[in-house]
C-alpha positions as CSV (number, residue, x, y, z in Angstrom):
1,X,164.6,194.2,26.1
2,X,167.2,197.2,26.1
3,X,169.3,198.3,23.0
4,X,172.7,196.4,24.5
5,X,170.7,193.4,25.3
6,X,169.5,193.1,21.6
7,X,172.7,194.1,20.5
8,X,174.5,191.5,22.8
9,X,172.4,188.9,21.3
10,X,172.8,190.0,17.9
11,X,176.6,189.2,17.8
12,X,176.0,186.0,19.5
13,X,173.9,185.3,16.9
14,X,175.9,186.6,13.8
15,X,178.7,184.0,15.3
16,X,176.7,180.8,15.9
17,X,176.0,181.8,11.8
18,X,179.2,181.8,11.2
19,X,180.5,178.5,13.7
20,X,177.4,176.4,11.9
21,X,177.8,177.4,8.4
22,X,178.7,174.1,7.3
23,X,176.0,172.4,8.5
24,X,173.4,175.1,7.7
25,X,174.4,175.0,4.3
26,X,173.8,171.1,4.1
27,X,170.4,171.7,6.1
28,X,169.2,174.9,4.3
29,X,170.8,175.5,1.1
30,X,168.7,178.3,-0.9
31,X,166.3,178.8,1.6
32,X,166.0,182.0,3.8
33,X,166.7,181.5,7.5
34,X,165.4,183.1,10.8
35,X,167.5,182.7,13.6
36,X,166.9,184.1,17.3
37,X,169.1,182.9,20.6
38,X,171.3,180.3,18.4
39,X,168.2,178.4,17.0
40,X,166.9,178.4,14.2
41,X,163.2,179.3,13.7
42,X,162.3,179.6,10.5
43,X,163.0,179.2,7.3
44,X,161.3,179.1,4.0
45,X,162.7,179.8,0.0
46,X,161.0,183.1,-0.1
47,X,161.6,185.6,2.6
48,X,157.4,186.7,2.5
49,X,156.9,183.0,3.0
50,X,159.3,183.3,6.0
51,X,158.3,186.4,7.2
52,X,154.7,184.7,7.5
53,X,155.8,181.9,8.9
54,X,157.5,183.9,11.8
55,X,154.0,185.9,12.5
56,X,152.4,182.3,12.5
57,X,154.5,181.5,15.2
58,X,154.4,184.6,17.0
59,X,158.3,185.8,15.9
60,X,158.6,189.3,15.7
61,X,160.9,189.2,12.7
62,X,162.9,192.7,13.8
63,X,163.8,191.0,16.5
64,X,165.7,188.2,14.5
65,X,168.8,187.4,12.4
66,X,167.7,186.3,9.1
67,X,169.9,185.1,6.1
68,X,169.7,183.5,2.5
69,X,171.9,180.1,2.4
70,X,172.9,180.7,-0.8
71,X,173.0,177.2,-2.8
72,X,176.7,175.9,-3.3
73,X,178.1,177.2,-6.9
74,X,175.9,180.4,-6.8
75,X,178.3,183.5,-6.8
76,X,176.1,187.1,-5.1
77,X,177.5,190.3,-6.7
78,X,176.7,193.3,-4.5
């Protein structure tokens, strides 16, 4: 897979996050999330638990989008 390729996907994937936020919340909410191609495919509360997970199943986790559903009320300072 070239750079553009995995960068093409990226973007697609960053959006599908963004169009299904609603429903990932309700789905996922405080869990970390793997997602690859618009799926998801993986997720777990700790992100070692996911990142196991993801080598169980053969995921090369640089490969993916991954992101904390932070639970509703819970405010991230950065």
């Amino acid at each position: 897979m070239d750079d553009l390729q995995l960068l093409t996907g990226s973007i697609a994937d960053l959006n599908w996050l963004k169009e299904n936020s609603g429903k990932l919340i309700d789905e996922f909410e405080g869990n970390f999330i793997a997602i690859k191609d618009k799926t998801v495919v993986g997720f777990a509360p700790d992100i070692q638990i996911l990142f196991s997970k993801l080598r169980r199943k053969g995921v090369n986790e640089d490969l993916v989008l991954i992101k904390k559903i932070t639970p509703r009320g819970e405010i991230i300072i950065l």
